[in-house]
N, CA, C and O atoms as a Tinker XYZ file with bonds, in Angstrom:
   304  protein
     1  N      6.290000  -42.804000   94.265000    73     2
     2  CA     7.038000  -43.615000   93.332000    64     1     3
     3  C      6.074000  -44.482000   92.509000    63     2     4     5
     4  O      5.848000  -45.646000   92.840000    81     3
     5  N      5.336000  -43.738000   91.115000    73     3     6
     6  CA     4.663000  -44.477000   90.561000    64     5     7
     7  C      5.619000  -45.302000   89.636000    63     6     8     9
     8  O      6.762000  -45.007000   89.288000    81     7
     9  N      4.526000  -46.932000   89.172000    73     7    10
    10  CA     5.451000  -47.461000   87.799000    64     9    11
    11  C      5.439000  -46.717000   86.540000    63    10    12    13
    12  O      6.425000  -46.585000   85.815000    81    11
    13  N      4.444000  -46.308000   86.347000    73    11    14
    14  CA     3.926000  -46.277000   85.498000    64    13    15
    15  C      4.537000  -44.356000   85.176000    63    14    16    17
    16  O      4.638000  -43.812000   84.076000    81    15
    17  N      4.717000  -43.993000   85.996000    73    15    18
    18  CA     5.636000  -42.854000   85.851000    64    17    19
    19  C      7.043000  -42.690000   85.662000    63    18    20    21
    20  O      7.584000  -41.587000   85.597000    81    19
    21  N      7.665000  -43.840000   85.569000    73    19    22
    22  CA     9.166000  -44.474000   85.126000    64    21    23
    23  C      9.115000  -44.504000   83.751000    63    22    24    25
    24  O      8.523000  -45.366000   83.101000    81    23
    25  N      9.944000  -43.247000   83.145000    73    23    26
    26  CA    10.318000  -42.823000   81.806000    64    25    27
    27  C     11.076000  -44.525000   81.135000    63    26    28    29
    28  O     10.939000  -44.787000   79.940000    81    27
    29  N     11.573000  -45.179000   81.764000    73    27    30
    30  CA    12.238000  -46.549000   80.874000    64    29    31
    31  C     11.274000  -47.654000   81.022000    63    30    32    33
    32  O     11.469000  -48.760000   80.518000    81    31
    33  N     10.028000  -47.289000   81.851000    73    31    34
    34  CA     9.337000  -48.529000   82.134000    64    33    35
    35  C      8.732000  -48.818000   80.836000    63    34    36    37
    36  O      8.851000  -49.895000   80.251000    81    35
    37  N      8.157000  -47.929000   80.464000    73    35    38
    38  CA     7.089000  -47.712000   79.047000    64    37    39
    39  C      8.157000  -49.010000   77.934000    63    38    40    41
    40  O      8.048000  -50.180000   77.567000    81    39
    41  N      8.838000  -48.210000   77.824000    73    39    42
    42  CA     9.713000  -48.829000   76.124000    64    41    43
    43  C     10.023000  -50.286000   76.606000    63    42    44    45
    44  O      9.906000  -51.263000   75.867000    81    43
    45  N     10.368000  -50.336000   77.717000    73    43    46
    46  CA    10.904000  -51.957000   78.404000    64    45    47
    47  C      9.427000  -52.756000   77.849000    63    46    48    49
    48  O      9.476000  -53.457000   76.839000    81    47
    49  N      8.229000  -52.584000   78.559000    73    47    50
    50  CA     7.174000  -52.969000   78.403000    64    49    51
    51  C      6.788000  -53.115000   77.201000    63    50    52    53
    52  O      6.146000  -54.126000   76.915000    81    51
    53  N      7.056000  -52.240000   76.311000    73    51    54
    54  CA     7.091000  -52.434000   74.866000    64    53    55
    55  C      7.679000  -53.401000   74.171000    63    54    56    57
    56  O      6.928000  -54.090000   73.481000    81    55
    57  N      8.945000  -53.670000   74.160000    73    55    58
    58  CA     9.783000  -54.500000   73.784000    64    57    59
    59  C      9.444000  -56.306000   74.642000    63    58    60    61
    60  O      9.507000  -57.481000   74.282000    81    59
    61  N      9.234000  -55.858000   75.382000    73    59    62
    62  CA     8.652000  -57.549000   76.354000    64    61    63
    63  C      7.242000  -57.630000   75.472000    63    62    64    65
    64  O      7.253000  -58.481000   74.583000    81    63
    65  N      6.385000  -57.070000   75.576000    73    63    66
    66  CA     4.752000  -57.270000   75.364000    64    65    67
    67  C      5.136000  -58.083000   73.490000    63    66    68    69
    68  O      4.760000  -59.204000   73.148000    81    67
    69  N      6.038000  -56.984000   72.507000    73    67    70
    70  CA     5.818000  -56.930000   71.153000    64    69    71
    71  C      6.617000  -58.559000   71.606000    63    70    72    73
    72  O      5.751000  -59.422000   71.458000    81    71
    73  N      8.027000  -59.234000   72.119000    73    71    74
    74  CA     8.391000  -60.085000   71.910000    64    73    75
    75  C      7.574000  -61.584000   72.479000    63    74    76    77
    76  O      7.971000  -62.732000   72.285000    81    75
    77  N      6.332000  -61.155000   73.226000    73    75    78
    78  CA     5.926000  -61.697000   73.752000    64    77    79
    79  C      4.531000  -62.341000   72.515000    63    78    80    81
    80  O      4.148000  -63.489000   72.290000    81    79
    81  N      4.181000  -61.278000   72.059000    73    79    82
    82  CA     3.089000  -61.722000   70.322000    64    81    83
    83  C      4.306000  -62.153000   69.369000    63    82    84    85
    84  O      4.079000  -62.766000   68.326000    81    83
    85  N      5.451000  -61.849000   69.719000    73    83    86
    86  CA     5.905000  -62.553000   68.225000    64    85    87
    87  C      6.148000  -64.360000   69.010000    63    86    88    89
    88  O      5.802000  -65.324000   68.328000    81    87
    89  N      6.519000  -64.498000   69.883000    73    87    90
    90  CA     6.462000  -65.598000   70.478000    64    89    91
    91  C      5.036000  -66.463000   70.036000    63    90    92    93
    92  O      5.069000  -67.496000   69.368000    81    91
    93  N      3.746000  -65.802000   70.568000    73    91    94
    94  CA     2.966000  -66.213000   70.534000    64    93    95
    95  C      2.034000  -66.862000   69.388000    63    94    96    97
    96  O      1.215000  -67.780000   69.401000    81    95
    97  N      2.527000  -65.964000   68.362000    73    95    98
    98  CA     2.594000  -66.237000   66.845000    64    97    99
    99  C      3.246000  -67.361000   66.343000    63    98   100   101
   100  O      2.691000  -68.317000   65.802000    81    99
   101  N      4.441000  -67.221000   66.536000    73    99   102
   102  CA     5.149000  -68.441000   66.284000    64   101   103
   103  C      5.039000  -69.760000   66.463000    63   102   104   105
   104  O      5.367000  -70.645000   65.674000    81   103
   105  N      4.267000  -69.928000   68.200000    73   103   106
   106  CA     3.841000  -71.054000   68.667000    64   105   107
   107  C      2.689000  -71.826000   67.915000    63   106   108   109
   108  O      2.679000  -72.999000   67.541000    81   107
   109  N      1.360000  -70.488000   67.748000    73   107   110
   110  CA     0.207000  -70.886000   67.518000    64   109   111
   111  C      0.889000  -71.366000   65.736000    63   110   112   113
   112  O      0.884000  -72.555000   65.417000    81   111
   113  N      1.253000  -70.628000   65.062000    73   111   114
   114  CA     1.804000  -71.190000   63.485000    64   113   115
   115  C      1.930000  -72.939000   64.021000    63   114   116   117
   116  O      1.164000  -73.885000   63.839000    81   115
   117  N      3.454000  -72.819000   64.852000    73   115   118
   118  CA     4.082000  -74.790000   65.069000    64   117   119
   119  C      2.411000  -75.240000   65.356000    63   118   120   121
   120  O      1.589000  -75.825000   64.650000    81   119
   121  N      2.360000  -74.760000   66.514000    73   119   122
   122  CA     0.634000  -75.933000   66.868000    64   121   123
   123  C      0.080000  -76.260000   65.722000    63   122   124   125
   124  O     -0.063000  -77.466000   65.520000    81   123
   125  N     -0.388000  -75.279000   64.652000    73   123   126
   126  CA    -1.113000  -75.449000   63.378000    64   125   127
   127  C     -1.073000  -76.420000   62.619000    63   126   128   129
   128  O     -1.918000  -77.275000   62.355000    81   127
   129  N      0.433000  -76.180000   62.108000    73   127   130
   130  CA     1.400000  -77.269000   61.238000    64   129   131
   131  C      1.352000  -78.488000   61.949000    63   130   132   133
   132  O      0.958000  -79.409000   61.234000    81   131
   133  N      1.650000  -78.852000   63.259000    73   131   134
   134  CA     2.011000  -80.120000   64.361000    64   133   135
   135  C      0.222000  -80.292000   64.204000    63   134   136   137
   136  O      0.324000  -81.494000   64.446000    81   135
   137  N     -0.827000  -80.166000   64.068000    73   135   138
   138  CA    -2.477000  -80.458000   63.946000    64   137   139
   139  C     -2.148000  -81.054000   62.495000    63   138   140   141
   140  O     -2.232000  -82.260000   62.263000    81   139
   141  N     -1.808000  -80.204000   61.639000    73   139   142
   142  CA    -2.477000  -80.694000   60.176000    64   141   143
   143  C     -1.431000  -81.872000   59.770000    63   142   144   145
   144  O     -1.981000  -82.647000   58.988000    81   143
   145  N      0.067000  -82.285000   60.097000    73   143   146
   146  CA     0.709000  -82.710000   59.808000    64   145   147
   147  C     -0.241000  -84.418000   60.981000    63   146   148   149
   148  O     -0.479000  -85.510000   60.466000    81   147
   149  N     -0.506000  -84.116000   62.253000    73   147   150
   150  CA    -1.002000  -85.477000   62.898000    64   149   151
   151  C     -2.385000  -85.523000   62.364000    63   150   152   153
   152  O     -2.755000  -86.697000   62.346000    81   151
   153  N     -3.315000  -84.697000   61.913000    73   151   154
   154  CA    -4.293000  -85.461000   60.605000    64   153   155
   155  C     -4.329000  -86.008000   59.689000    63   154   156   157
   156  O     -5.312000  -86.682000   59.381000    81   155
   157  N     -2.744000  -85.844000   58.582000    73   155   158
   158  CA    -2.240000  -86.369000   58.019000    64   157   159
   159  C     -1.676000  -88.004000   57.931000    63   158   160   161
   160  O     -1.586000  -88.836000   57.029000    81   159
   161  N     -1.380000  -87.967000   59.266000    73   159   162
   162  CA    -0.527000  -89.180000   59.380000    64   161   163
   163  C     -1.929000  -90.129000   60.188000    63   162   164   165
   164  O     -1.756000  -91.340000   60.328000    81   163
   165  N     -2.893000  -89.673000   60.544000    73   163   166
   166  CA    -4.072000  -90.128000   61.358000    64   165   167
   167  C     -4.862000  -90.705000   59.096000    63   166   168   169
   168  O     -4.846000  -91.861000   58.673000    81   167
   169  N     -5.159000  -89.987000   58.621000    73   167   170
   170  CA    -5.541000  -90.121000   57.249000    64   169   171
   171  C     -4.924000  -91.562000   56.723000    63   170   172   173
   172  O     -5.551000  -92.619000   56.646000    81   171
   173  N     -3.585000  -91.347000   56.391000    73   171   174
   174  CA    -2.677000  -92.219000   55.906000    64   173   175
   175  C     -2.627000  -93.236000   56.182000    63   174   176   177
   176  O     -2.538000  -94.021000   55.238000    81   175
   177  N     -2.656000  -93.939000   57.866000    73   175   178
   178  CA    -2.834000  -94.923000   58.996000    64   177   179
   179  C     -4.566000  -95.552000   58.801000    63   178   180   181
   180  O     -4.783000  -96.752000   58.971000    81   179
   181  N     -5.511000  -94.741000   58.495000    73   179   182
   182  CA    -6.529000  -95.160000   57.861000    64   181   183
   183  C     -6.908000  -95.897000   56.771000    63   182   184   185
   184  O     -7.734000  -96.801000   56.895000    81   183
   185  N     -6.345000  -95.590000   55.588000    73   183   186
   186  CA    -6.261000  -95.818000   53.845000    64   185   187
   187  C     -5.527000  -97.266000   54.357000    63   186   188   189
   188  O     -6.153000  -98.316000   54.211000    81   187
   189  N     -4.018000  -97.271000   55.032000    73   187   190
   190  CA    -3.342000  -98.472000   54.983000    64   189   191
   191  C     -4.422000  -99.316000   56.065000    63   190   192   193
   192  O     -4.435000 -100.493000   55.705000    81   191
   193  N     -5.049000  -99.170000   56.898000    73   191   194
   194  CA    -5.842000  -99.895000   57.718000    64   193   195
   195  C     -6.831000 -101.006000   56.205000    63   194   196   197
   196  O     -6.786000 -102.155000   55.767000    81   195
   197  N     -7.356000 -100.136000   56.019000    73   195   198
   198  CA    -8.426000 -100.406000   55.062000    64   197   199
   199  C     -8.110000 -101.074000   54.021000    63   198   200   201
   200  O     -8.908000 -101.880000   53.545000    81   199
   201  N     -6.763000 -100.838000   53.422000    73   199   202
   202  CA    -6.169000 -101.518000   52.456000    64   201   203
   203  C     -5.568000 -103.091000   53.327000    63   202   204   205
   204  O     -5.558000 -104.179000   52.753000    81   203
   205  N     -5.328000 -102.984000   54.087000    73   203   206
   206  CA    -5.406000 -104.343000   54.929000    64   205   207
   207  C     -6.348000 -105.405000   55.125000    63   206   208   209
   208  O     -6.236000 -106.598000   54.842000    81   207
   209  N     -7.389000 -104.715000   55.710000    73   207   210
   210  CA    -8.687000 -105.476000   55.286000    64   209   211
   211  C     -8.859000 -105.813000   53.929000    63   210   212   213
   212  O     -8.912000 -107.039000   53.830000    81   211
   213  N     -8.937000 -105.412000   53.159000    73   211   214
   214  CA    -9.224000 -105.751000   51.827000    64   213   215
   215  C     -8.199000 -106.973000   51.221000    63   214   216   217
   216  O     -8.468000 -107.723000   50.283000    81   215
   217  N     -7.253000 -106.959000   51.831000    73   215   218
   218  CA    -5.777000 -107.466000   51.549000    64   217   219
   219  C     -6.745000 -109.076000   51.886000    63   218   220   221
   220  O     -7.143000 -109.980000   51.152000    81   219
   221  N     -6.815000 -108.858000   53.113000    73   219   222
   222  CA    -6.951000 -109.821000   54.106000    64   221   223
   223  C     -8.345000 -110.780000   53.939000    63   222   224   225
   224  O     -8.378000 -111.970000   54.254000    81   223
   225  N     -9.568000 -109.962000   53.337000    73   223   226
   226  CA   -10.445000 -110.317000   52.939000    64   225   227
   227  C    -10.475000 -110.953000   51.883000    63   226   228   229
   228  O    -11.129000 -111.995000   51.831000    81   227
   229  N     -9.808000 -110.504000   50.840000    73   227   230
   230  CA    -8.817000 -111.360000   49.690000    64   229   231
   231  C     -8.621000 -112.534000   49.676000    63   230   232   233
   232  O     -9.227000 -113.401000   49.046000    81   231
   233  N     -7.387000 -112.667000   50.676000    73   231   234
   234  CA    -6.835000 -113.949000   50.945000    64   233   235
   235  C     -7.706000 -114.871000   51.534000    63   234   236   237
   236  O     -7.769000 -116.009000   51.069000    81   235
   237  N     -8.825000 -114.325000   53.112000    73   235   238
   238  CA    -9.565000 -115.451000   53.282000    64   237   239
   239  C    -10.011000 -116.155000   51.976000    63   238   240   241
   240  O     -9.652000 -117.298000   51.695000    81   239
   241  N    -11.085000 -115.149000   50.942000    73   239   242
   242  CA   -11.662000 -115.832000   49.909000    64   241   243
   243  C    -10.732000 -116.762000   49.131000    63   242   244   245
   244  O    -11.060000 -117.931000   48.931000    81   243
   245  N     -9.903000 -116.401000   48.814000    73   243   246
   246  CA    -8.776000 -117.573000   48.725000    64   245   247
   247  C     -8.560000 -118.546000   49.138000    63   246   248   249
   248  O     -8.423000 -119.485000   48.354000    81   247
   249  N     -8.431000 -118.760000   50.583000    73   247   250
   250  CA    -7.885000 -119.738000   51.332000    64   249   251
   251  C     -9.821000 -120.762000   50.966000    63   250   252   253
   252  O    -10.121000 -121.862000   50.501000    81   251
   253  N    -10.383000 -119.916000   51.354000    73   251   254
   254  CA   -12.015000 -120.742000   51.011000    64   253   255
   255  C    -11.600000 -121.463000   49.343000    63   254   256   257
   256  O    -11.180000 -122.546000   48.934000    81   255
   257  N    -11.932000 -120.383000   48.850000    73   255   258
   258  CA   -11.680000 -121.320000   47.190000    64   257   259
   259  C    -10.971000 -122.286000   47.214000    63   258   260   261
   260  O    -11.488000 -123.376000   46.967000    81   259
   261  N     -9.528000 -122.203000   47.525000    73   259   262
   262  CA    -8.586000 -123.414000   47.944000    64   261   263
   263  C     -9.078000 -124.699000   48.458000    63   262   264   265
   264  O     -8.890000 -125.838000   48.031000    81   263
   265  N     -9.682000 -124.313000   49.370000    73   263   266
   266  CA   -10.160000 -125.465000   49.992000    64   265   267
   267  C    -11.409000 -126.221000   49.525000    63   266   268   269
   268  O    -11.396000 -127.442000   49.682000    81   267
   269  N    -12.571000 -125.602000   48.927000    73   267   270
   270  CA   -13.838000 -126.088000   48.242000    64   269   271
   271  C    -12.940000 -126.927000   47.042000    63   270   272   273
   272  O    -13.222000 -128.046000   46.614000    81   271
   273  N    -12.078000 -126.293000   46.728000    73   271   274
   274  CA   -11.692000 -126.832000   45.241000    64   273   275
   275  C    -10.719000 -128.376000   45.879000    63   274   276   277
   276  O    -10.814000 -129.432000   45.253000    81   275
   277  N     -9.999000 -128.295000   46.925000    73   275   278
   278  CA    -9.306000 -129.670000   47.432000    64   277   279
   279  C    -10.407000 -130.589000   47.826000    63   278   280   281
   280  O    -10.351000 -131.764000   47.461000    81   279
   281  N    -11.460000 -130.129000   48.581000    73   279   282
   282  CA   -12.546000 -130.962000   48.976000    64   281   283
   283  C    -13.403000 -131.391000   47.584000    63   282   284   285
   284  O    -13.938000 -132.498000   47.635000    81   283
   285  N    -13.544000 -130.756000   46.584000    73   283   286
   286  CA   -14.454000 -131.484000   45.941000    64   285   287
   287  C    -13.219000 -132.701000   44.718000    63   286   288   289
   288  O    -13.808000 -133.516000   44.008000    81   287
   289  N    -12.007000 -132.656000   44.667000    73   287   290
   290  CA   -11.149000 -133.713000   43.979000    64   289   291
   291  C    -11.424000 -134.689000   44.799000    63   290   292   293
   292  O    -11.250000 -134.588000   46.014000    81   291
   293  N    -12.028000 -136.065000   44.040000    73   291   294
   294  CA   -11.830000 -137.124000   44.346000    64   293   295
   295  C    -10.482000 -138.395000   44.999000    63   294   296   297
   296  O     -9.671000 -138.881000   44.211000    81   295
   297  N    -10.481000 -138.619000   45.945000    73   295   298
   298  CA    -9.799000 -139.222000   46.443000    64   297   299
   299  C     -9.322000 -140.474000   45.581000    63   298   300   301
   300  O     -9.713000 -141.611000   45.843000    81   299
   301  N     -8.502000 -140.205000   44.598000    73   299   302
   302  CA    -7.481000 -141.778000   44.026000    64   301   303
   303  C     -7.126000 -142.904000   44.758000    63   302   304
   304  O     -6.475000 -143.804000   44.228000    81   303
């Protein structure tokens, strides 16, 4: 009693193996998209980081100017 001598084993095996690459295809595609889409949002989270600092670096110089400029008015 070989398997492999079972006239329905063949086509069964066929149909599992082929649904088994289209599976596999499919997955590796999502993984792809789910990578480039969290580099994306890793990118984006960067630019706004940076634009924060700058924001922020801003305002210190501000808050400095503010204050050189209250400290040097003479007290009435």
């Amino acid at each position: 009693m070989e398997l492999l001598g079972n006239p329905i084993l063949i086509p069964v095996l066929g149909i599992v193996c082929g649904t088994a690459m289209i599976v596999a295809i499919v997955a590796m595609n999502l993984s792809h998209k789910a990578r480039e889409r969290e580099l994306q949002v890793r990118q984006e989270m960067q630019i706004r980081q940076y634009e924060h600092e700058r924001r922020m670096k801003e305002m210190e110089l501000e808050i400095a100017k503010a204050q050189a400029q209250s400290s040097q008015k003479p007290a009435a």
